[in-house]
C-alpha positions as CSV (number, residue, x, y, z in Angstrom):
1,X,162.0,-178.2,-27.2
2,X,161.5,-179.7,-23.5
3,X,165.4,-181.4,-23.0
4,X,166.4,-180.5,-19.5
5,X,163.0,-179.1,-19.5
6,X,162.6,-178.6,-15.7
7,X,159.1,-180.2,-14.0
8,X,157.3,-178.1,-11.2
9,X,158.0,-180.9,-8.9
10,X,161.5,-180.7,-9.2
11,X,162.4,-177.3,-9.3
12,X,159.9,-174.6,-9.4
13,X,162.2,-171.6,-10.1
14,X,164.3,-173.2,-13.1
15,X,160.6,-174.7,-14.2
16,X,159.6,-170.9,-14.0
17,X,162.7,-169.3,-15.7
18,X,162.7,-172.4,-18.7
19,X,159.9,-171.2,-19.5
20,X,160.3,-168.0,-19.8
21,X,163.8,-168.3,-22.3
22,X,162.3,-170.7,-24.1
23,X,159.1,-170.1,-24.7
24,X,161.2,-166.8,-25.9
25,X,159.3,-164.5,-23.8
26,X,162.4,-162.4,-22.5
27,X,166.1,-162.7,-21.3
28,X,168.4,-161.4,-19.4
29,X,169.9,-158.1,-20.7
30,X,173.7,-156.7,-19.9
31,X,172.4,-154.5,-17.2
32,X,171.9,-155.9,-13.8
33,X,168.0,-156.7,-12.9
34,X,166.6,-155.7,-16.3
35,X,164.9,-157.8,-19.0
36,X,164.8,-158.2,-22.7
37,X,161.0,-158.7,-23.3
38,X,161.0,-160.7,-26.7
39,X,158.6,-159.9,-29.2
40,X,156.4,-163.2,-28.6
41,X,156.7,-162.1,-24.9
42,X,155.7,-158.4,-25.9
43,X,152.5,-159.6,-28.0
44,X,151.4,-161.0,-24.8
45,X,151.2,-157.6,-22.7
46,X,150.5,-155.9,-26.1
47,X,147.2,-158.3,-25.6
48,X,146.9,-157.3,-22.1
49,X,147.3,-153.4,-23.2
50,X,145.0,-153.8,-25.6
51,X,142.0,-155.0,-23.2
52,X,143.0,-152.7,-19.9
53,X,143.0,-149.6,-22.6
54,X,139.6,-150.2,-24.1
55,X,138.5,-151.2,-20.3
56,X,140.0,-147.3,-19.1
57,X,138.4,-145.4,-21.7
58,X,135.2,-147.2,-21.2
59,X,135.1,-145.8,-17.7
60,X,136.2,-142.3,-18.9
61,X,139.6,-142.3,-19.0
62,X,142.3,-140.6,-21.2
63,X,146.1,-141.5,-21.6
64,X,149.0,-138.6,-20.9
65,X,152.3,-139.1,-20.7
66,X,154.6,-137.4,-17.9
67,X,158.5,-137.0,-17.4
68,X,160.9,-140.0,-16.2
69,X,162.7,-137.5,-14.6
70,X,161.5,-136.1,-11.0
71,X,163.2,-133.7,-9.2
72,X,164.4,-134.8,-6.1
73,X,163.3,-132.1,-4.0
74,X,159.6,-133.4,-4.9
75,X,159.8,-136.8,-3.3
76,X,160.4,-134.7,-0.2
77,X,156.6,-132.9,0.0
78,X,154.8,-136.3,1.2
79,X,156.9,-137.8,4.0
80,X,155.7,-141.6,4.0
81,X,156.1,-141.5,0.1
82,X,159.5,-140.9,0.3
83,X,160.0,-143.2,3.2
84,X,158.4,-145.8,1.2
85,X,160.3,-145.4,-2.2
86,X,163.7,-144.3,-0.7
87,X,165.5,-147.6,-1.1
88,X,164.9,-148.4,-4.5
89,X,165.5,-145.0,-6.1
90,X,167.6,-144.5,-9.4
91,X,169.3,-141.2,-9.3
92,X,170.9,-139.0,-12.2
93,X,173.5,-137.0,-10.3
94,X,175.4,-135.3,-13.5
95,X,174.1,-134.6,-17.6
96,X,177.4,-135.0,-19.5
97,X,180.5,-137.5,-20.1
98,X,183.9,-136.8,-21.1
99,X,186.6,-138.5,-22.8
100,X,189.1,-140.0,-20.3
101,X,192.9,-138.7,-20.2
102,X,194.0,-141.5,-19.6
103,X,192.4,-143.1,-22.7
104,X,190.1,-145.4,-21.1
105,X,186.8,-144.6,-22.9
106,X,184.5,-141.7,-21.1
107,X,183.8,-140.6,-17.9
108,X,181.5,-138.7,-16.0
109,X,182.3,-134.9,-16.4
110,X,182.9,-133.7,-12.4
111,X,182.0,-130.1,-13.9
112,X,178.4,-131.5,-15.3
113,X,176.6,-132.0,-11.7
114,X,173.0,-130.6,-11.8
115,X,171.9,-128.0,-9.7
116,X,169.1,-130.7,-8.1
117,X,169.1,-134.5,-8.6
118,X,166.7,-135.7,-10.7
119,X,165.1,-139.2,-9.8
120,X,163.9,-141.7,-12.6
121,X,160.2,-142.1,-11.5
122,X,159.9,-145.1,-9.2
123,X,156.1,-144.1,-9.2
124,X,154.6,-140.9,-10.9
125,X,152.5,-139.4,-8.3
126,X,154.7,-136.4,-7.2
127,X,155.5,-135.0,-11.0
128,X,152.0,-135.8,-11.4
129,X,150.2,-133.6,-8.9
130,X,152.9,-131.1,-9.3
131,X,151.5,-131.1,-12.6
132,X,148.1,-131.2,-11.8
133,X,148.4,-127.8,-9.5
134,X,148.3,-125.9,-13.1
135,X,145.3,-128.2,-14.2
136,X,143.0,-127.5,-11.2
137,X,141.5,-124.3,-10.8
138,X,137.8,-124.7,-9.7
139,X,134.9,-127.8,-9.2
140,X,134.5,-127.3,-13.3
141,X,138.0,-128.9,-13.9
142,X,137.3,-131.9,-11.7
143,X,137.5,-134.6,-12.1
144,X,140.8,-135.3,-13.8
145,X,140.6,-139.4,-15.3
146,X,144.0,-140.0,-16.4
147,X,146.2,-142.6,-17.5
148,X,149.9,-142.9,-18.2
149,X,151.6,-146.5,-19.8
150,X,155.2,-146.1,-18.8
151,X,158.1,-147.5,-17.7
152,X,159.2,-147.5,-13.4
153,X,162.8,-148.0,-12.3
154,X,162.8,-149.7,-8.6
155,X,166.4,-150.8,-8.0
156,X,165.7,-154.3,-6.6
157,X,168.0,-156.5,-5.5
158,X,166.9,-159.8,-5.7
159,X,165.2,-159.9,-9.4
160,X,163.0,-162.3,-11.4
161,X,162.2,-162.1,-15.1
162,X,158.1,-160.4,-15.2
163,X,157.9,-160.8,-11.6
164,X,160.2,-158.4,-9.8
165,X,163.0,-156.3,-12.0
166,X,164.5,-153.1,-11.8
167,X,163.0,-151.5,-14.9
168,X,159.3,-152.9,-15.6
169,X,156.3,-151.3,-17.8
170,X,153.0,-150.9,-16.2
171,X,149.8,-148.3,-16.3
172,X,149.3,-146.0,-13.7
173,X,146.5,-144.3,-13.1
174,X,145.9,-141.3,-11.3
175,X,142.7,-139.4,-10.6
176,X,141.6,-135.9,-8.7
177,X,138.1,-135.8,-7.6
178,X,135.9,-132.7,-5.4
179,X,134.4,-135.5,-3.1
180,X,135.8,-138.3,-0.4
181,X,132.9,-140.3,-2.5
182,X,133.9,-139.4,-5.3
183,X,137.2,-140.9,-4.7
184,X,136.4,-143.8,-3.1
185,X,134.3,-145.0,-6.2
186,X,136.8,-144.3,-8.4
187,X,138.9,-147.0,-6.1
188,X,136.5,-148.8,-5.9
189,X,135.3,-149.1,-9.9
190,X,139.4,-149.6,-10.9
191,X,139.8,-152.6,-8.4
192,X,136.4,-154.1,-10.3
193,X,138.0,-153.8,-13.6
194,X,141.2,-155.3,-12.7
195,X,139.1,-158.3,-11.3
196,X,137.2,-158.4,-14.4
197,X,140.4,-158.8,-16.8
198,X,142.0,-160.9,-14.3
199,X,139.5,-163.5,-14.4
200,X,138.0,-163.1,-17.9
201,X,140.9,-162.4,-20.0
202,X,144.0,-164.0,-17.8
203,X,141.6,-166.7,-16.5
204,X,142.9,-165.9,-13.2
205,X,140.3,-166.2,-10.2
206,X,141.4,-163.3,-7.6
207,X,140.8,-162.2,-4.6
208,X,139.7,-158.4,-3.4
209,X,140.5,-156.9,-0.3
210,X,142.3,-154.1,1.0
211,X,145.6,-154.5,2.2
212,X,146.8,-153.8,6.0
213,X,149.0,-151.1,7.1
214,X,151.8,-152.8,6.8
215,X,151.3,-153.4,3.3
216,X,149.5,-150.6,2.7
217,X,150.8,-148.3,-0.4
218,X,153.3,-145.6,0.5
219,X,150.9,-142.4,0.7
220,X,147.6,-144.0,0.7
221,X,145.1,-144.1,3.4
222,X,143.5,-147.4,1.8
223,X,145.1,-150.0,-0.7
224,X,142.9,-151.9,-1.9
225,X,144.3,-155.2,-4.3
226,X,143.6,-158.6,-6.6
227,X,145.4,-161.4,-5.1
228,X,146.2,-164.5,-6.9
229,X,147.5,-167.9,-6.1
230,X,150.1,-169.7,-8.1
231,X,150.8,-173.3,-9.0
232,X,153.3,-173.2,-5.7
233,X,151.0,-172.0,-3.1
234,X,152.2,-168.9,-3.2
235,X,150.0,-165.4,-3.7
236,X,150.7,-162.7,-6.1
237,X,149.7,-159.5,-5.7
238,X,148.0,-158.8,-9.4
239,X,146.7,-155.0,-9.1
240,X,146.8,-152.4,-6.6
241,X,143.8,-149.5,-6.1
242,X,144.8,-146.7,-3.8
243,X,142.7,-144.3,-2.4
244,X,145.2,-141.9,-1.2
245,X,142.9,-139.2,0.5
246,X,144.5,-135.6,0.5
247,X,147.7,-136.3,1.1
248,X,149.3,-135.4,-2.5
249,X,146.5,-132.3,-2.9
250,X,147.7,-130.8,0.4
251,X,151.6,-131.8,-0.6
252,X,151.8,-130.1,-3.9
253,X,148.9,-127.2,-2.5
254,X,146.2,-128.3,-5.5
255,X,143.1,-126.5,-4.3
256,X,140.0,-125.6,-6.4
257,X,136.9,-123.7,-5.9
258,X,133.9,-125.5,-4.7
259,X,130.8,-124.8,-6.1
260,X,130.0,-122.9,-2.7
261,X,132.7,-121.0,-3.7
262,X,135.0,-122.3,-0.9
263,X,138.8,-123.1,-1.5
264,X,138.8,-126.8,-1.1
265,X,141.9,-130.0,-1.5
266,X,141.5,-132.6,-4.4
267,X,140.5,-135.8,-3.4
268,X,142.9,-138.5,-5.4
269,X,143.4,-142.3,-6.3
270,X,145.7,-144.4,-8.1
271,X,145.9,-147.4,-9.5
272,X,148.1,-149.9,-11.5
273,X,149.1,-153.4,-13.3
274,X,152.8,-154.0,-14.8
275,X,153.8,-156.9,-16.5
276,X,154.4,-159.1,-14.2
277,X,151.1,-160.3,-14.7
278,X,152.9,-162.0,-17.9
279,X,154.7,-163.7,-14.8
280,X,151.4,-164.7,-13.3
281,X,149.7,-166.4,-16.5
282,X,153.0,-168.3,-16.4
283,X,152.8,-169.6,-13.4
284,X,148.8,-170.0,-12.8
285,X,148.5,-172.1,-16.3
286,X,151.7,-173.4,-17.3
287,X,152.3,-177.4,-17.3
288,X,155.3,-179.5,-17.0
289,X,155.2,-179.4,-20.8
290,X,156.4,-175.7,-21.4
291,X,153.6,-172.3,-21.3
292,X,149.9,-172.4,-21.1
293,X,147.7,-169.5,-22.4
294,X,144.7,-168.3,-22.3
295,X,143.1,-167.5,-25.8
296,X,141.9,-164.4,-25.5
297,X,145.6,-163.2,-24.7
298,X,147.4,-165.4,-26.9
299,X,149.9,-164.0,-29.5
300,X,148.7,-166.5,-31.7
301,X,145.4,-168.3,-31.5
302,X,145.8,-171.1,-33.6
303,X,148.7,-172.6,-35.6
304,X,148.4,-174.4,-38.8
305,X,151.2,-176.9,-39.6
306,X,151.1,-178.4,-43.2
307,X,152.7,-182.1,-43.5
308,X,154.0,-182.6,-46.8
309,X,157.0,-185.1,-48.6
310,X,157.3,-183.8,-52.1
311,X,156.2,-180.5,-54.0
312,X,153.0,-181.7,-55.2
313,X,151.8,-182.6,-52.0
314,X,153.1,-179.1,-50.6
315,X,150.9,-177.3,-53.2
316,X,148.0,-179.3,-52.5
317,X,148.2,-179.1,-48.6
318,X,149.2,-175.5,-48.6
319,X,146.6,-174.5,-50.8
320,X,144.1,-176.2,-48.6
321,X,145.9,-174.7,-45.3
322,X,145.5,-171.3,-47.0
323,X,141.6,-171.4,-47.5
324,X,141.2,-172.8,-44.0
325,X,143.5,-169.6,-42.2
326,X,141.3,-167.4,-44.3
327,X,138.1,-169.2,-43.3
328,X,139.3,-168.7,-39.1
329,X,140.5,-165.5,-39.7
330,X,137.2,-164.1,-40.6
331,X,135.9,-165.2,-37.4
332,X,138.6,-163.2,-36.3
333,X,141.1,-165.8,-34.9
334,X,144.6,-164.7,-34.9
335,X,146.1,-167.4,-37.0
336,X,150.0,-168.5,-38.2
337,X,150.4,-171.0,-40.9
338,X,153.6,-172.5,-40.5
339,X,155.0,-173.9,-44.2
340,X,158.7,-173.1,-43.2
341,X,160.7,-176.3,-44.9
342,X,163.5,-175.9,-42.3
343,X,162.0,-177.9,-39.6
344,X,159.6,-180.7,-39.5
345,X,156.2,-180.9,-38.6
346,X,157.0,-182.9,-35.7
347,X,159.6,-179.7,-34.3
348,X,156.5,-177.4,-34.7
349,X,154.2,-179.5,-33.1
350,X,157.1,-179.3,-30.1
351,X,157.5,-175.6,-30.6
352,X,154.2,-174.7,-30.6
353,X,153.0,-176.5,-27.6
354,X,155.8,-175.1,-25.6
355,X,154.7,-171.8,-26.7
356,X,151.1,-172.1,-25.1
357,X,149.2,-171.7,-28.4
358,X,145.3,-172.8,-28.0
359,X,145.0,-174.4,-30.8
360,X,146.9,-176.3,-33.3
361,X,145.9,-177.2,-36.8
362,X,147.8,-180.6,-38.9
363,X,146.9,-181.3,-42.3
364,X,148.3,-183.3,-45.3
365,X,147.8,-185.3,-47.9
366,X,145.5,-187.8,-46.6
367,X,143.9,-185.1,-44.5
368,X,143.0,-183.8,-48.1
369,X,142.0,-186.5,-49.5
370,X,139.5,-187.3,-46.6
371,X,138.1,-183.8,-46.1
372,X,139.5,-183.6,-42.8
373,X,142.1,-182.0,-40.2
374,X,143.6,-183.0,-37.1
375,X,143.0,-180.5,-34.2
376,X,145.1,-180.4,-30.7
377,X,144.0,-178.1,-28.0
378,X,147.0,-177.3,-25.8
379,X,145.4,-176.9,-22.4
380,X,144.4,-180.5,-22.2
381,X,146.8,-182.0,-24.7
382,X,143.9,-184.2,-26.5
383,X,143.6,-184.3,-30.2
384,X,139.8,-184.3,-32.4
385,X,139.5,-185.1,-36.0
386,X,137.1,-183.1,-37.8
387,X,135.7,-182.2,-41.3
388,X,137.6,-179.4,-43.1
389,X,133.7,-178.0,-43.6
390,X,133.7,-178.0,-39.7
391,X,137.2,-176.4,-38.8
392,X,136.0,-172.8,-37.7
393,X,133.4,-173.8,-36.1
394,X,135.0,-176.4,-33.9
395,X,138.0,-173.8,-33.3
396,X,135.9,-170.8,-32.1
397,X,134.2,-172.9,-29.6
398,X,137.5,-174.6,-28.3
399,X,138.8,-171.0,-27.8
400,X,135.8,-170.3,-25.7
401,X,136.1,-173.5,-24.2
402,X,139.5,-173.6,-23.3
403,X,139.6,-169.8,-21.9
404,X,136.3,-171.3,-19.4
405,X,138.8,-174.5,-19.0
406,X,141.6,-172.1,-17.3
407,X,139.8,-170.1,-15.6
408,X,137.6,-173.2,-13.8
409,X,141.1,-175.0,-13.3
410,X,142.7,-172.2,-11.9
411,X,139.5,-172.0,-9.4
412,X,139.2,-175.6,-8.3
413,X,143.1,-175.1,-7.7
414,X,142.4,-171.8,-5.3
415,X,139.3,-174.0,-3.7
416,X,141.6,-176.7,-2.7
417,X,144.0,-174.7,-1.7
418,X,141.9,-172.2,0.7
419,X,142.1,-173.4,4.2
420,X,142.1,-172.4,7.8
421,X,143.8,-172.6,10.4
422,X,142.9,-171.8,14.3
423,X,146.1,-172.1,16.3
424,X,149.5,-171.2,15.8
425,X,150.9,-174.5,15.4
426,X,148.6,-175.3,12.6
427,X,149.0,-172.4,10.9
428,X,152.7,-172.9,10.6
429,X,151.8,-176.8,9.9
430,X,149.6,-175.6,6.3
431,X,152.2,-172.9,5.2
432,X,155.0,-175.9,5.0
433,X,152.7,-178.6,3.7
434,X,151.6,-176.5,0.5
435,X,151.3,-173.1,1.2
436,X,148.2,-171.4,-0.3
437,X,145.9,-168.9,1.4
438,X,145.7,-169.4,4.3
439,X,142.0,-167.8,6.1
440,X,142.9,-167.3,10.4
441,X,142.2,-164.6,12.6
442,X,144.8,-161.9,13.5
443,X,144.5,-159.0,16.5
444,X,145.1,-156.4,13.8
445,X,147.9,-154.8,15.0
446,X,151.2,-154.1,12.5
447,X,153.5,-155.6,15.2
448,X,152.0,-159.0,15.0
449,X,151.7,-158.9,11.3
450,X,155.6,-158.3,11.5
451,X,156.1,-160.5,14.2
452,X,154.1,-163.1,11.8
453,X,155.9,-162.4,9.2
454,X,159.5,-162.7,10.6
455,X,158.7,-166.1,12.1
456,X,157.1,-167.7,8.8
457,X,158.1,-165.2,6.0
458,X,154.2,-165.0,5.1
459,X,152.4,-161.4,5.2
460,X,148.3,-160.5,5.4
461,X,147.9,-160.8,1.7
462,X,144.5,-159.2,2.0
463,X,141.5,-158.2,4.4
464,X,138.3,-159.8,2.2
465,X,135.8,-157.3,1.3
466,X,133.2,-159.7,1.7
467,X,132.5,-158.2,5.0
468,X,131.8,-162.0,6.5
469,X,132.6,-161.4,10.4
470,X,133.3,-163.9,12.4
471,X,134.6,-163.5,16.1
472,X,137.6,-165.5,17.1
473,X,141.4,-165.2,18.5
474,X,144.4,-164.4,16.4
475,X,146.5,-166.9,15.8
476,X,150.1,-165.1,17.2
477,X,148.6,-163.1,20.2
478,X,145.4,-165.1,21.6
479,X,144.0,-162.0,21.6
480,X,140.3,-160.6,19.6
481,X,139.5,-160.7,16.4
482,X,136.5,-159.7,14.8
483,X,137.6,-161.3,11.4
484,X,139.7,-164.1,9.4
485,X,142.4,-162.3,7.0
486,X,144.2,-163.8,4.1
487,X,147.8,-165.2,4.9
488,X,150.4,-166.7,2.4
489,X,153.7,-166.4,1.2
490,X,154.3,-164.5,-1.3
491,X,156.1,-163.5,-4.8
C-alpha cells in the first residue's frame, strides 16, 4: 500500500494528495475542480453530519432545503455580498440544448436564453431572506433557527481535493432574530459548537477569534472563526460564525412587528462547515504511514483480520472472529471482519493502516488455541496481546484513549508551534523556519494587513477572544497596538 508513498518531509502536497487516492477517500472527476468523494471518504463526513446534526437540533434548530438556483438580480440587493462572491460565480445563461446541424453532438439552443440569469448558489443568503420576507410577519414568528446541508459552487481556480474545489458540501446556517442580542448569541453559541466538534470529535484543538476586515465575510459586520494548525505550519480556517447585522433584513425589506407594535428589521447570523474539514483531519493526524483517524469519526472502528492456511483452520478462526465482532458490536463499535481469501493477512494489515482505522484485531489458530488476540492501535503503531475474555474491554478504552491521544498530540503540536515575534525581521525569520501561528502586534489597519500579506503571503488568521491586552507596536508600521493577533500562512 505505501510504494512511492510520499513522506511529509519530502513533499507535503503529493504526501497530502497520496493520501487522499489511496486511502480511497476521493478523486479527481472529468470536470475541472470537482471531486469524486468515495464512499470510505463519504462515511467520514456522513460521521461528521451525523454529530453537527444532533449538535443543531440540540440548540433548536431545524433543516430546510432551498433552490440552487438564485436569480441574478438578487445578488445585486446587498452590495459587498456581491462584491465579495462576484469572481467565483457559476451562471446558467440558457435552459435547453439542441442537436447540432452539423452533426457534432448538441449545442446550446441561441433561442433558449432566460429572461434573468440564474446563479448556482455560491452561498444561500440572498434566496434565503428573499424567502424569509414571506416567513416574518410579527415578533411571534421570530426567531427562525434554520439549517440547510447542500451543495456551493465557487469557481476556484487553483483547487485541492477537500480543501478548496469548485463544488463542495457543507451546512449553512441561517438565523433571523428581534434583538442585536439576540443575534449576537446565536454567533456566539454556533462558534462554541463548532469548537466543541472540532476538538472532541476531530481531535482538533482550535482557535476562536473573530476575523479582521479584510477577512471578514462578505455582508457581515462580525466573522467570527475556529482556526487550526496543520502538520506544515500552516492555519486552516475550520468554521465560520457571522453575525451579519441588518444588512440582508433591510436588503430583501423583512420587517416584523415588535411587540410595541413598531415595524422593526430582523436581526440575522450565519454559519457553516464543508468538508474540507475531511482535508483537515488529514492533515492534523496523518503519519508518514498513510491516514490517521480519530475514532469517534472513523468509518470503521475496528477491523478484524482472521489468519488461516487450510479450511479447518478458517472455520475455527472465523467462528471465533464472529463471536468477538458481535461481542464489540454490542458495545457499539463499528466493526469489519475481513475473511476475504483474495488477499493475505499481511495486505490487510497494510490496507487497513493506510486507511486510519483505530483498531485492528489478528487472530488464528494459535490465537485460538491460547485464548488470545493480537491488538494494533494505529495512532501509535504498537501492538498488545490480550485474552479473547478481555477483547471489548481493551478496545473501548483504546478508542477513548486514542481519540484523547490525537487530540493531546495535535495540542502539544499547536503549543510548540505558537510563538512571537516583536520586530519585523523576526517575524519574517519564524514564518520561513516553520510557519505556525505566529502571536505579534499589528496597528489594525486593512492596509497593513495587505501590505503584510503581499510581502510574506501570511494574513491575520484571527483576533483572540481571549480579551488578553497587551500594549505594544505593530510589527509592519511601528505604530500602537493595543493587542497581539494571530498571523500564519494559510490553506
Amino acid at each position: 500500500m505505501a510504494k512511492d508513498f510520499s513522506t511529509r518531509e519530502e513533499n507535503y502536497s503529493k504526501w497530502y494528495n497520496d493520501i487522499v487516492q489511496r486511502a480511497e477517500l476521493a478523486e479527481n472527476s472529468a470536470v475541472r475542480g470537482c471531486m469524486v468523494i468515495k464512499p470510505y471518504g463519504y462515511a467520514i463526513w456522513e460521521n461528521m453530519q451525523s454529530a453537527l446534526d444532533k449538535m443543531f437540533k440540540d440548540t433548536g434548530h431545524s433543516n430546510a432545503y432551498f433552490p440552487l438556483f438564485i436569480p441574478k438580480s438578487f445578488f445585486s440587493k446587498e452590495a459587498d455580498h456581491v462584491e465579495g462572491f462576484a469572481k467565483e460565480c457559476a451562471i446558467v445563461t440558457h435552459y435547453r440544448l439542441k442537436n447540432d446541424p452539423d452533426g457534432k453532438g448538441v449545442i446550446v439552443d441561441e433561442d433558449a436564453k432566460l429572461e434573468e440569469e440564474l446563479i448556482i448558489r455560491p452561498t444561500s443568503e440572498t434566496i434565503i431572506w428573499d424567502t424569509y420576507r414571506n416567513w416574518v410577519q410579527s415578533y411571534r414568528d421570530l426567531p427562525i433557527l434554520v439549517n440547510q446541508w447542500a451543495n456551493v459552487v465557487r469557481w476556484e481556480m487553483r483547487t485541492r481535493m477537500f480543501l478548496r474545489t469548485a463544488e463542495f458540501l457543507w451546512q449553512e446556517g441561517h438565523t433571523a432574530h428581534a434583538t442585536k442580542e439576540e443575534a449576537l448569541q446565536e454567533t456566539y453559541q454556533m462558534l462554541d459548537v463548532y469548537a466543541d466538534f472540532a476538538e472532541n470529535f476531530m481531535a482538533i484543538p482550535v482557535l476562536k477569534g473573530i476575523k479582521s476586515e479584510n477577512e471578514r465575510f462578505a455582508g457581515a459586520l462580525e466573522t467570527f472563526c475556529i482556526e487550526a494548525l496543520m502538520q506544515d505550519g500552516k492555519a486552516l480556517q475550520a468554521g465560520t460564525s457571522h453575525f451579519l447585522g441588518q444588512n440582508f433584513a433591510k436588503a430583501f425589506d423583512v420587517k416584523f412587528a415588535s411587540k410595541e407594535g413598531k415595524l422593526e428589521y430582523v436581526w440575522a447570523t450565519s454559519w457553516g462547515v464543508s468538508t474540507r474539514l475531511v482535508g483537515a483531519l488529514i492533515m492534523a493526524h496523518s503519519d508518514d504511514h498513510g491516514l490517521v483517524l480519530p475514532p469517534k469519526l472513523a468509518p470503521i472502528q475496528a477491523v478484524i483480520v482472521p489468519i488461516y492456511k487450510n479450511k479447518e483452520q478458517y472455520d475455527l478462526v472465523c467462528s471465533k472472529a464472529r463471536d468477538i465482532k458481535a461481542n464489540l458490536e454490542k458495545q457499539g463499535i463499528i466493526v469489519k471482519f475481513d475473511d476475504r481469501d483474495t488477499h493475505k493477512p499481511g495486505w490487510k494489515f497494510n490496507e487497513y493502516e493506510f486507511k486510519g482505522v483505530p483498531v485492528r484485531i489478528a487472530i488464528g489458530p494459535r490465537d485460538v488455541e491460547n485464548g488470545t488476540v493480537e491488538i494494533a492501535r494505529r495512532d501509535t503503531l504498537t501492538k498488545e496481546v490480550v485474552g479473547v475474555d478481555q477483547v471489548s474491554e481493551t478496545v473501548s478504552s483504546l478508542l477513548v484513549d486514542i481519540q484523547q491521544t490525537l487530540f493531546q498530540r495535535a495540542l502539544a503540536f499547536r503549543k510548540e508551534n505558537t510563538r512571537t515575534a516583536d520586530s519585523w525581521e523576526e517575524f519574517k525569520a519564524l514564518l520561513d523556519d516553520k510557519g505556525g501561528f505566529i502571536m505579534a502586534h499589528w496597528d489594525g489597519t486593512a492596509e497593513t494587513e495587505q501590505k503584510i500579506k503581499e510581502e510574506t503571503k501570511a494574513t491575520i488568521r484571527c483576533i483572540p477572544l481571549d480579551d488578553v491586552k497587551e500594549a505594544g507596536k505593530c510589527i509592519f508600521t511601528g505604530k500602537p497596538s493595543e493587542r497581539r493577533v494571530v498571523f500564519a500562512r494559510a490553506y
